[in-house]
C-alpha atoms as an extended CHARMM CRD file, in Angstrom:
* protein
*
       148  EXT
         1         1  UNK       CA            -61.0480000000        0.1830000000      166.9620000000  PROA      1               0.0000000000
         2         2  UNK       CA            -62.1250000000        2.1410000000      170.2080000000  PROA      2               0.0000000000
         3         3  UNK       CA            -59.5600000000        0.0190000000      172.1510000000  PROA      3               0.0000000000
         4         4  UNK       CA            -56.7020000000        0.9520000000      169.9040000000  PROA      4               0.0000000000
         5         5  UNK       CA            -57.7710000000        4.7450000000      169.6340000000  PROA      5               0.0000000000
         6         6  UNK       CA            -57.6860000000        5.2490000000      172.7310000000  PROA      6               0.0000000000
         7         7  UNK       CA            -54.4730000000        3.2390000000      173.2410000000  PROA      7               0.0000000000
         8         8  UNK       CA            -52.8250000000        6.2420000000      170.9600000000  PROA      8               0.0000000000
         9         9  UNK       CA            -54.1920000000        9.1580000000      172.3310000000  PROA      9               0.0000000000
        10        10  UNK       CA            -52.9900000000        7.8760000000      175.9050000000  PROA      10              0.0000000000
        11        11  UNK       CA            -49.5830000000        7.3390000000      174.5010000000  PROA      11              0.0000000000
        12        12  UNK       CA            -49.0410000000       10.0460000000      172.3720000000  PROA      12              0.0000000000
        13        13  UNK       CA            -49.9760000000       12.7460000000      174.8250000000  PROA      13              0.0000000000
        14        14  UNK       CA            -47.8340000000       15.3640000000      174.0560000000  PROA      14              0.0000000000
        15        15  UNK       CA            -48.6850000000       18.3730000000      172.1260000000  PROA      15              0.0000000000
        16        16  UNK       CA            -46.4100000000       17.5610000000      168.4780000000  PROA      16              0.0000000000
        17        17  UNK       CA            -48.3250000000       14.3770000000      168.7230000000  PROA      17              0.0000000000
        18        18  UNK       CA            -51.6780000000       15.8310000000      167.9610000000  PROA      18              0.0000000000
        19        19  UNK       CA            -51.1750000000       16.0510000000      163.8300000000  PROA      19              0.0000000000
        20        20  UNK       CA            -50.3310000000       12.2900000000      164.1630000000  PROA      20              0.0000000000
        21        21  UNK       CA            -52.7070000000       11.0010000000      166.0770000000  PROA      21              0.0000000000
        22        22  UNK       CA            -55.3810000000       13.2250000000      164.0710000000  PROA      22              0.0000000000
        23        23  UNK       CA            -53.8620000000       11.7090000000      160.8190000000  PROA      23              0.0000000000
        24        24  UNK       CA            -53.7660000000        8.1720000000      162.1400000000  PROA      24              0.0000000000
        25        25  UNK       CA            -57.7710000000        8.7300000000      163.3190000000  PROA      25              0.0000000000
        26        26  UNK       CA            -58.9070000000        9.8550000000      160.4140000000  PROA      26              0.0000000000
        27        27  UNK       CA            -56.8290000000        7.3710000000      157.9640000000  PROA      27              0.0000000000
        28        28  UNK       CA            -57.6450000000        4.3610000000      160.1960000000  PROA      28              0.0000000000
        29        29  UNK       CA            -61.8940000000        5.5990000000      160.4020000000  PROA      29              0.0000000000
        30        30  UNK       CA            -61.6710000000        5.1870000000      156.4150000000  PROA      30              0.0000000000
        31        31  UNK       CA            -60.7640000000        1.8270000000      155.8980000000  PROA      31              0.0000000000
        32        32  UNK       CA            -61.9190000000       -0.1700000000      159.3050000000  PROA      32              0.0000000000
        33        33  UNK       CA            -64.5000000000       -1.4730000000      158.5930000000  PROA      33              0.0000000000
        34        34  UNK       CA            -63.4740000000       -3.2380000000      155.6040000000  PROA      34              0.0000000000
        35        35  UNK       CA            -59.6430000000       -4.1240000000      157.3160000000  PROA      35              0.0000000000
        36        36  UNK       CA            -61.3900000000       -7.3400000000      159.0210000000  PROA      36              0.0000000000
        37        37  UNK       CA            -63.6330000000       -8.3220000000      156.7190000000  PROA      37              0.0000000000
        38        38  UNK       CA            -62.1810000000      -11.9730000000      156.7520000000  PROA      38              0.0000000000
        39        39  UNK       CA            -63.0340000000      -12.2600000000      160.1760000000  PROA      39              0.0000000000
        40        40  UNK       CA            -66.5750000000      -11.9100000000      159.4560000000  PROA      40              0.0000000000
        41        41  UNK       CA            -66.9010000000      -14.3940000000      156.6320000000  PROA      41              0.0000000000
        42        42  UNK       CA            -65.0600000000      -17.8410000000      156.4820000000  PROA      42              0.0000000000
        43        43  UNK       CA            -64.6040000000      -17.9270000000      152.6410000000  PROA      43              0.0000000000
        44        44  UNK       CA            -62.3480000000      -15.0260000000      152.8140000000  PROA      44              0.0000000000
        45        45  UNK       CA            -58.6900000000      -15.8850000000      152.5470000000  PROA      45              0.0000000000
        46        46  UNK       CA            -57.5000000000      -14.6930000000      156.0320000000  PROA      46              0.0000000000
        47        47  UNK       CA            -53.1600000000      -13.7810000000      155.4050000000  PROA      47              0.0000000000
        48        48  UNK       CA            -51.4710000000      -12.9970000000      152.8090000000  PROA      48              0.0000000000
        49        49  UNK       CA            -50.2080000000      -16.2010000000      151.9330000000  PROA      49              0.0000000000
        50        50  UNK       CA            -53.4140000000      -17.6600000000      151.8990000000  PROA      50              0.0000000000
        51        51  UNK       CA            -54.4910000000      -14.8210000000      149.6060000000  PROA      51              0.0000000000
        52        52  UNK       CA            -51.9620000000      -15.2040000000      147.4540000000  PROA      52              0.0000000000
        53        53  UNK       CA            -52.3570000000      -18.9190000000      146.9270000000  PROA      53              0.0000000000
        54        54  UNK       CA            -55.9590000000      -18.7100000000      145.8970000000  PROA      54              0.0000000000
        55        55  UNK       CA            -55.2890000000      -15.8540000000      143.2110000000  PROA      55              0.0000000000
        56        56  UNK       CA            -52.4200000000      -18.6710000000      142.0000000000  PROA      56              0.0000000000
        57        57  UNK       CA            -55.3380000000      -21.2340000000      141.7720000000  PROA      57              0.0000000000
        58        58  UNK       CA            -57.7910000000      -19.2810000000      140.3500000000  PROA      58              0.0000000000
        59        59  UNK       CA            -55.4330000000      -17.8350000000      137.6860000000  PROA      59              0.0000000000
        60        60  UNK       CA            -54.1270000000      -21.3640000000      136.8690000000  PROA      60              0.0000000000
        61        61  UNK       CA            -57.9360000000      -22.4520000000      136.7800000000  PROA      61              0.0000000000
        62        62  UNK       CA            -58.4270000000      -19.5480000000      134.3440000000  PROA      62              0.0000000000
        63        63  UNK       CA            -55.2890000000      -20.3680000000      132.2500000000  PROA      63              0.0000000000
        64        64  UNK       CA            -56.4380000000      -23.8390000000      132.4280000000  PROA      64              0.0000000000
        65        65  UNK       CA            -59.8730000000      -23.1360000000      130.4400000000  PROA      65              0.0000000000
        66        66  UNK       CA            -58.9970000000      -20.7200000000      128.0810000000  PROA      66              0.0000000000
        67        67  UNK       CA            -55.2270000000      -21.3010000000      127.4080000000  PROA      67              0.0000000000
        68        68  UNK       CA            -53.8750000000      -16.8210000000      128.5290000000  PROA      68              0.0000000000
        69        69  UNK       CA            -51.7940000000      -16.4910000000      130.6090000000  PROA      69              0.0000000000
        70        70  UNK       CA            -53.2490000000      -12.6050000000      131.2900000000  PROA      70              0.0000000000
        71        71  UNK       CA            -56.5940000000      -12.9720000000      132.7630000000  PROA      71              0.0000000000
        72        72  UNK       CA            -57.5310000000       -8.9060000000      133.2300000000  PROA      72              0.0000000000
        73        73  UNK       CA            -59.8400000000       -8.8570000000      129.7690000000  PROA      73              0.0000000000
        74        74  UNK       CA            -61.7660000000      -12.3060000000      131.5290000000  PROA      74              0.0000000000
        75        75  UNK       CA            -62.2520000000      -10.3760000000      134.8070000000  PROA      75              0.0000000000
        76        76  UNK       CA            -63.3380000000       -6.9460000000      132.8190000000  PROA      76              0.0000000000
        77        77  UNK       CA            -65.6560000000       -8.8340000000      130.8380000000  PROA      77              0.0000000000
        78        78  UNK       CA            -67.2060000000      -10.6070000000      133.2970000000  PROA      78              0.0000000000
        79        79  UNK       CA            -66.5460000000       -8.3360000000      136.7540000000  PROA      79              0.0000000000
        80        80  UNK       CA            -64.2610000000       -8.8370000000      139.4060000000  PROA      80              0.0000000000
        81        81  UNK       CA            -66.1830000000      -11.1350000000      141.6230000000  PROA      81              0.0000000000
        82        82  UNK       CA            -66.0920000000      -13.5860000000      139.1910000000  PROA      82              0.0000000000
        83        83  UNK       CA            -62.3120000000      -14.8680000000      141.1210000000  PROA      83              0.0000000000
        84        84  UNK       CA            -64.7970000000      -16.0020000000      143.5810000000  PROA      84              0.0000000000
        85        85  UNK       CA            -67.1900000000      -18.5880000000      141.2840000000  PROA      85              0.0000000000
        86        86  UNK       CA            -64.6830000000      -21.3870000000      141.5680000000  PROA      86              0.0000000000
        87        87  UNK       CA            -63.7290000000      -21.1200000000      145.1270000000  PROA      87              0.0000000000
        88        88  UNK       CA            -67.5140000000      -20.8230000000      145.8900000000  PROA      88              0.0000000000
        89        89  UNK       CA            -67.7070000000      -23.9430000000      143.6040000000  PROA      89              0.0000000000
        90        90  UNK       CA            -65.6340000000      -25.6610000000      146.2500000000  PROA      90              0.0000000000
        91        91  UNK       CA            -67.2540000000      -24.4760000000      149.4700000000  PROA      91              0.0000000000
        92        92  UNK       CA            -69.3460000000      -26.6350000000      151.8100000000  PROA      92              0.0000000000
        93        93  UNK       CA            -73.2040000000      -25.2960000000      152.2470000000  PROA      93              0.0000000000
        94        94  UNK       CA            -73.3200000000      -23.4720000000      149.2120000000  PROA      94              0.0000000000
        95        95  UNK       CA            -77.0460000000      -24.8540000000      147.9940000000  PROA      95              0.0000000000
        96        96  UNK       CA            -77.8880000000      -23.8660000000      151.3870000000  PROA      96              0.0000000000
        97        97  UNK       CA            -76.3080000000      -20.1770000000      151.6330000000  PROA      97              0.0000000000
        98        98  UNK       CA            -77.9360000000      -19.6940000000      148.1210000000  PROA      98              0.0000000000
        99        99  UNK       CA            -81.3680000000      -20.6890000000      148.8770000000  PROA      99              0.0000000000
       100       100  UNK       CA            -81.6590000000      -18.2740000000      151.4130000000  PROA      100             0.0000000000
       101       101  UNK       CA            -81.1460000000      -15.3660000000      149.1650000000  PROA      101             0.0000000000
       102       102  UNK       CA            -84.4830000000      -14.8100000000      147.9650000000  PROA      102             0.0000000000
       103       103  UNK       CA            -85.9180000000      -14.5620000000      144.2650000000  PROA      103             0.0000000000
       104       104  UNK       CA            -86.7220000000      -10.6260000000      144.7810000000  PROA      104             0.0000000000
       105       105  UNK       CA            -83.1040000000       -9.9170000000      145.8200000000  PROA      105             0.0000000000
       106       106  UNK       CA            -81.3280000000      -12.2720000000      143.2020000000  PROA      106             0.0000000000
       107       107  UNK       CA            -83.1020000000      -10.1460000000      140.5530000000  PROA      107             0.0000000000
       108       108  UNK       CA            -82.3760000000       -6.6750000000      142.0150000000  PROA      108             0.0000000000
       109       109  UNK       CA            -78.4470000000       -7.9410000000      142.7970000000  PROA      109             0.0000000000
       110       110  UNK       CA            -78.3700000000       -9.0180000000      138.8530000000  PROA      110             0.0000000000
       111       111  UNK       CA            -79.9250000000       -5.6190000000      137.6110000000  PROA      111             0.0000000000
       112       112  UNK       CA            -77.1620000000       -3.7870000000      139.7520000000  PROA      112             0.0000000000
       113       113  UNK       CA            -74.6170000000       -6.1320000000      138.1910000000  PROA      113             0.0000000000
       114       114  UNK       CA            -75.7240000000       -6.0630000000      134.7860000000  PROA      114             0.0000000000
       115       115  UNK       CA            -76.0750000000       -1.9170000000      134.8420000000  PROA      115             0.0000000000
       116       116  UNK       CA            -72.4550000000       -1.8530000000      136.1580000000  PROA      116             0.0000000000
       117       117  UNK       CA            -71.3900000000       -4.2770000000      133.7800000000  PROA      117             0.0000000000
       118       118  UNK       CA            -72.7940000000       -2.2120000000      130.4790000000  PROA      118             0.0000000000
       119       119  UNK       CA            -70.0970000000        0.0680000000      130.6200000000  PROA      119             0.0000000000
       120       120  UNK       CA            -67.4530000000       -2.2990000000      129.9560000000  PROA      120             0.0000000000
       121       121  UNK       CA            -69.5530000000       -4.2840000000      127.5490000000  PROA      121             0.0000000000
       122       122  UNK       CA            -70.3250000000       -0.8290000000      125.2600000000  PROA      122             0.0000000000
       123       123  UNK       CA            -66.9190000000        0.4270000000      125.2900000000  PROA      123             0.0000000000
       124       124  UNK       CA            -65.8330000000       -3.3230000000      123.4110000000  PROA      124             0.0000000000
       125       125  UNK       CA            -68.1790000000       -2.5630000000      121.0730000000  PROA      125             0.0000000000
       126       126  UNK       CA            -67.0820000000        0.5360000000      120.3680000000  PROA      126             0.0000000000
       127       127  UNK       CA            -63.7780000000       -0.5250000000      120.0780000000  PROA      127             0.0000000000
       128       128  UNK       CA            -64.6080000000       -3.6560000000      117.8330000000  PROA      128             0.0000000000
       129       129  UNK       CA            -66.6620000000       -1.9900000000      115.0770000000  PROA      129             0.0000000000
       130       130  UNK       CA            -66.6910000000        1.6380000000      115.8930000000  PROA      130             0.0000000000
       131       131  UNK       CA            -69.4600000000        2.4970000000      112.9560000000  PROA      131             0.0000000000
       132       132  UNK       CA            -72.0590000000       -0.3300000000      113.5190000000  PROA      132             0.0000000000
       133       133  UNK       CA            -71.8850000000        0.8830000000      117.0080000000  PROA      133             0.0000000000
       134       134  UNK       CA            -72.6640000000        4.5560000000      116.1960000000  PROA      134             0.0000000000
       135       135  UNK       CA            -75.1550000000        3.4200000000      113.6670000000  PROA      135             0.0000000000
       136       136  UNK       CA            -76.8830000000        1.4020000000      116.4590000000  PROA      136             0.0000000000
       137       137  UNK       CA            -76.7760000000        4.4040000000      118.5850000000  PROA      137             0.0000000000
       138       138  UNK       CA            -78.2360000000        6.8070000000      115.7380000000  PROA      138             0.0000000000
       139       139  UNK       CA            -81.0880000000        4.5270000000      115.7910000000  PROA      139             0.0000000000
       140       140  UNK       CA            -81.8530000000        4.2110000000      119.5800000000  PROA      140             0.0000000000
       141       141  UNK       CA            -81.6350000000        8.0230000000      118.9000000000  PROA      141             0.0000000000
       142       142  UNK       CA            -84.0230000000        8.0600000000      116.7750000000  PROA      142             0.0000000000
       143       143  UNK       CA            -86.4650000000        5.8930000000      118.6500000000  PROA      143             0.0000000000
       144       144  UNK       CA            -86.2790000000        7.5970000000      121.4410000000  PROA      144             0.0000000000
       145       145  UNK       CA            -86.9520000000       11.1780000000      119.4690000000  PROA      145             0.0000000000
       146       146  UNK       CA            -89.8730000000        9.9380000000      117.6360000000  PROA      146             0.0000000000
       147       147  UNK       CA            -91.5010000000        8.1990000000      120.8510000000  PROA      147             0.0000000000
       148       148  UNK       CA            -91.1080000000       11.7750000000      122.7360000000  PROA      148             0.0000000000
């Protein structure tokens, strides 16, 4: 990113250039790091094409299993890295990669997961029986006054 920085400032030298290059600094420092990220990890889909193409599998995959065509409630439900189950599926060294996470990590990885997960999961609730819900919540409530 240094190269190309400084690339800009030597070009655009004169003094109407400075909003620009300050904008195009600033714009490019937010999203670097994650621009390239295909570079860094071989399972990443590295054009646009390619991109495309796995969505297309993965959403004929999903169509495939559960007969919708619309797959947003499936990746709500179940988060959005679940696109990457099935092409992981298909990978080479994947028993390998995964037995070097260890048992420790796995758990606190799941706990993150499953916390950012309950949000999604209690607002279906809600919206699938409205008053059980409340009732349940009344008696958490409850619980949690009596206990204090």
């Amino acid at each position: 990113m240094s190269q190309v920085l400084n690339w800009l400032k030597q070009t655009y030298t004169e003094e109407d250039d400075s909003v620009m290059l300050h904008n195009i600094t600033n714009y490019s420092r937010g999203f670097w790091k994650g621009l390239f990220t295909c570079y860094n990890h071989y399972f990443i889909p590295r054009t646009n094409n390619d991109l495309e193409q796995f969505f297309r599998r993965t959403k004929a995959c999903h169509r495939r299993i559960t007969g919708l065509r619309n797959w947003n409630r499936y990746i709500i439900r179940n988060g959005e890295m679940i696109v990457l189950v099935d092409d992981a599926l298909r990978q080479k060294h994947l028993i390998a990669r995964l037995r070097t996470v260890s048992y420790e990590t796995y758990t606190q990885c799941k706990a993150r997961w499953s916390e950012r997960l309950s949000e999604g999961v209690q607002r279906r609730r809600f919206n699938r029986n409205p008053l059980i819900f409340l009732q349940q919540l009344e008696e958490l409530w409850d619980q949690t006054v009596t206990v204090c």
